[in-house]
C-alpha positions in Angstrom: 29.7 -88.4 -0.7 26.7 -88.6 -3.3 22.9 -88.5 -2.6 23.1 -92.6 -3.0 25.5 -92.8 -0.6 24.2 -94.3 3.1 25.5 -94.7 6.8 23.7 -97.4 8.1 19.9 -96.7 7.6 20.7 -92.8 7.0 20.9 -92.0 3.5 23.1 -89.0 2.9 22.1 -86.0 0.6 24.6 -83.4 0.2 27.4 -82.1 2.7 26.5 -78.8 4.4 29.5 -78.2 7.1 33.1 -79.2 7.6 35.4 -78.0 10.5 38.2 -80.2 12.6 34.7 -81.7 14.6 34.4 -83.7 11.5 32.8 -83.3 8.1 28.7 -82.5 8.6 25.8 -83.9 6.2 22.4 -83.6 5.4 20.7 -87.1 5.5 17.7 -88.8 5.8 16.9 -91.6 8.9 15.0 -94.5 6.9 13.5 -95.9 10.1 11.7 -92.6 11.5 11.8 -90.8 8.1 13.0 -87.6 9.5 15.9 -85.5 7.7 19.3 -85.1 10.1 22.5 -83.7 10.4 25.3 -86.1 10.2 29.0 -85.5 11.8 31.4 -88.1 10.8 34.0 -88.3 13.8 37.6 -87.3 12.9 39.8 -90.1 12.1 41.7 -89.0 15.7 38.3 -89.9 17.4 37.3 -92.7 15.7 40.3 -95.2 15.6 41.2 -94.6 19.5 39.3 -96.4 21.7 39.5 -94.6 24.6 38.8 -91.1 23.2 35.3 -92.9 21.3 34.5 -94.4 24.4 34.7 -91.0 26.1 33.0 -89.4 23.2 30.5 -92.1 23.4 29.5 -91.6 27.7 29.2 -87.1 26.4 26.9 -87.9 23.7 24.8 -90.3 25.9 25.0 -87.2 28.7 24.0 -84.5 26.0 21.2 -86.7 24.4 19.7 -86.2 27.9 19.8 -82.3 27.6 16.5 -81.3 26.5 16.3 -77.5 25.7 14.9 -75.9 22.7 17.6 -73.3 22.1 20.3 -76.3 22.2 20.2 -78.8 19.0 19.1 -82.2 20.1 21.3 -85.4 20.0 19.4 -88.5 18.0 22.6 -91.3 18.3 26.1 -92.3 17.9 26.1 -94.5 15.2 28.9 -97.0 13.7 29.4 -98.8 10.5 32.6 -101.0 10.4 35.8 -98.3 11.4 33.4 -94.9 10.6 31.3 -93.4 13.5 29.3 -90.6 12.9 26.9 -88.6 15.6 23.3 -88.0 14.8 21.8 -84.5 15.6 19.0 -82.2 14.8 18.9 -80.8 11.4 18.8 -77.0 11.9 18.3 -74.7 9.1 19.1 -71.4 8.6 21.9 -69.2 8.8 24.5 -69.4 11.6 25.4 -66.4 12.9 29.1 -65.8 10.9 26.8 -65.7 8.4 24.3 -62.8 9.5 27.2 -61.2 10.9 28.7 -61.1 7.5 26.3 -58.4 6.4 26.5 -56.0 9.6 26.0 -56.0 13.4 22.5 -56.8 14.6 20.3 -54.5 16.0 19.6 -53.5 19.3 16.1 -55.5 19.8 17.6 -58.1 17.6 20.6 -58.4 19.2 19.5 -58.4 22.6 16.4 -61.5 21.9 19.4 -63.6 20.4 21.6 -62.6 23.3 18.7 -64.0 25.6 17.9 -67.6 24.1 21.6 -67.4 23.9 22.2 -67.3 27.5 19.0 -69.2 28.4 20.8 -72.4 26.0 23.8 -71.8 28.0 22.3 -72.2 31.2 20.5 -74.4 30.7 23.3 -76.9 29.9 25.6 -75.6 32.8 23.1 -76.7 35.1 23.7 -80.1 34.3 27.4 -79.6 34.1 28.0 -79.4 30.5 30.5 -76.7 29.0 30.5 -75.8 25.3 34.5 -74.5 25.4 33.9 -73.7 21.6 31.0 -71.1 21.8 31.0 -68.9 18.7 29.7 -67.4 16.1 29.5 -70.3 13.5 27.8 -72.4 16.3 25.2 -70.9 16.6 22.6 -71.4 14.2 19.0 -69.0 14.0 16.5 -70.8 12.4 13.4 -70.7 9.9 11.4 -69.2 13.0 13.7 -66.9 14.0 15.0 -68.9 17.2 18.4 -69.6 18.4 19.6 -72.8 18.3 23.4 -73.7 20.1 25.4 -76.7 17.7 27.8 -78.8 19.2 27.1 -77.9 22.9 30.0 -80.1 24.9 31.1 -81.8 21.7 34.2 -79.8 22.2 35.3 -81.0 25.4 34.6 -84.4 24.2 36.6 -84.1 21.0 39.6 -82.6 22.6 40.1 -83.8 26.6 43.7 -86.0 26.5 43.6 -89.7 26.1 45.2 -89.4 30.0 41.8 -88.1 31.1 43.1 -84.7 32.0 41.0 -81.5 32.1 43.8 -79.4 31.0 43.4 -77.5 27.6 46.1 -77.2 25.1 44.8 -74.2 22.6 46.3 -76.1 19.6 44.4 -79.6 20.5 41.0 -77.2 20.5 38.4 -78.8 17.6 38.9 -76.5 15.6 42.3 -75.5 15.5 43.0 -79.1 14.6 41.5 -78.4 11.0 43.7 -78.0 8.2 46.2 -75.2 8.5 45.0 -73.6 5.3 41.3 -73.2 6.9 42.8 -70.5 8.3 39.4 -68.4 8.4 37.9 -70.9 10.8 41.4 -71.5 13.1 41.3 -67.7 14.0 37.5 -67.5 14.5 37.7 -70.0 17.1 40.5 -68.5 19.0 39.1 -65.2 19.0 36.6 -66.6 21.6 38.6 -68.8 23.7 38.4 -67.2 27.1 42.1 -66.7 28.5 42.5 -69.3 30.9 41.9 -71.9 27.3 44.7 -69.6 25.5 47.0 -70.2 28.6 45.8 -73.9 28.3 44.8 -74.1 32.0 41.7 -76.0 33.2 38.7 -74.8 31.9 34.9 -74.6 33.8 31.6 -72.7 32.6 33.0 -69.5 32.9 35.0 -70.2 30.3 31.3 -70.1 28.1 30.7 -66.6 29.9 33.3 -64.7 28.4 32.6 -66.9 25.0 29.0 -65.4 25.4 30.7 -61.6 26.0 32.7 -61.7 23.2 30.0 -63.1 20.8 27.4 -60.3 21.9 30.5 -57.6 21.5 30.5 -58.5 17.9 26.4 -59.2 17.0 26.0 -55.2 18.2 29.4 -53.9 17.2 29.9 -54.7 13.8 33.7 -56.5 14.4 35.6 -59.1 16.1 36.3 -58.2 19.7 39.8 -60.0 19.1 42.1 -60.5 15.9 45.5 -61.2 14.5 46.8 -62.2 11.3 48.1 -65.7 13.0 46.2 -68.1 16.0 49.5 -66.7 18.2 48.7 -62.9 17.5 44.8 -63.9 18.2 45.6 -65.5 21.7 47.9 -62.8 22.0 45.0 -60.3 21.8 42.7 -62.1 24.0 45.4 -62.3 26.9 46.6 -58.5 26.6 44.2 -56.3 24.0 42.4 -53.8 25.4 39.1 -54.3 26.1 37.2 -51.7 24.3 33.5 -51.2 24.3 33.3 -48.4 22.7 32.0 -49.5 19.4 28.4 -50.4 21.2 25.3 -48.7 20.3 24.9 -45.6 21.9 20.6 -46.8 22.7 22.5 -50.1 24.1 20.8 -49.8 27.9 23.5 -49.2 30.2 23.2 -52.1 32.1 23.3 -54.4 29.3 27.5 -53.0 28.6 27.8 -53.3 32.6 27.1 -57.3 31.9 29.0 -57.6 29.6 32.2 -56.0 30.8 31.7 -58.5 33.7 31.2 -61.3 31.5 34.7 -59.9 29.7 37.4 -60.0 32.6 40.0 -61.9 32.3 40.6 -63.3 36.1 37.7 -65.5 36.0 37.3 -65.4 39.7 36.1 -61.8 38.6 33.8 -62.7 36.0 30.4 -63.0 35.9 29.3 -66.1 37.2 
């Protein structure tokens, strides 16, 4: 879209994210005069009825979910057969991004480990999930501060028009982008927890293990799990070998006993 091109009274400036959520812009809303990010809901969402609707009733819970580590909610907004979902413009790097350059520190890593976990439970205690916590949605901002994207747009997006609570691992957001993204299809199933690669039912501690394995790679330096296909990815995250071992030897001993509990894989066993 071009910088004269509008949704309603946003006026949209440039794109700055794209993933199987939808394609993301920079606009400005004309009635508050306040710059936003804009999704655009995939076609999938959009033109069934029932899966909007259900979109519609998580937006409305999330826009009550005020927490300054999670990105606020504006509106769901519609113009003929396009909706789109207005959110907090957050700049900065995500953290692929600082990643992409070498682990965190220690101090570093552990404050963004903090508001991390602060964001997450923050939302769990009003009974939102993430189920696509990683890297890429996670944003740190001009100040320094963590700020969570997305948070229970996942389930959203992706629960069956039946109204099921199963998850299917190839219905995930993300994995429903374009085959040749294939990048962003392994990064999110790197931190599905097991019980989404077995495509059981899913609850918050499904965002605990997320957390784990995001905190793994900020002080480590690499992906906790990998493969050159999604298969050989789930693969590793059901039977791989947990290994620690590439921590920080000043990482505080109880901060690897957290997150070895926050990394096993029965999840009656996991940290709560």
């Amino acid at each position: 879209m071009s910088s004269s091109s509008s949704f309603a009274h946003y006026t949209i400036a440039e794109k700055i994210g794209a993933g199987g959520m939808g394609e993301v812009f920079r606009a400005t809303d004309s009635k508050l005069n306040r710059d936003v990010a804009l999704k655009m809901l995939p076609d999938t969402v959009a033109q069934d009825p029932d899966r909007l609707a259900r979109f519609r009733r998580e937006a409305q819970v999330l826009a009550a979910l005020n927490h300054h580590g999670i990105a606020g909610i504006y509106g769901l907004e519609s113009q003929g057969d396009r909706h789109a979902l207005a959110r907090e413009l957050v700049t900065g790097p995500d953290l692929s991004e600082r990643l992409a350059s070498g682990p965190l520190s220690v101090e570093e890593g552990l404050r963004v480990a903090l508001e991390l976990a602060e964001a997450i439970e923050a939302a769990h205690e009003k009974g939102i999930i993430h189920r696509d916590l990683k890297p890429a949605n996670i944003k740190i901002n001009d100040e320094g501060r963590v700020k969570v994207l997305d948070f229970g747009l996942a389930k959203a997006l992706a629960d069956d028009p039946a109204g099921g609570s199963s998850v299917d691992p190839a219905m995930s957001p993300t994995l429903t982008a374009n085959m040749t993204m294939g990048n962003v299809i392994l990064g999110t199933a790197a931190y599905m927890s097991p019980e989404q690669a077995r495509g059981t039912e899913v609850d918050k501690r499904a965002d605990i293990w997320a957390f784990g394995v995001v905190v793994v790679e900020m002080l480590g330096g690499r992906r906790l799990f990998a493969g050159e296909t999604v298969s050989d990815t789930l693969a590793s995250v059901l039977q791989a070998k947990i290994d620690l071992d590439d921590l920080p030897d000043d990482l505080p001993r109880p901060v690897k006993k957290l997150l070895s509990r926050c990394l096993q894989r029965d999840p009656k066993q996991r940290l709560r």
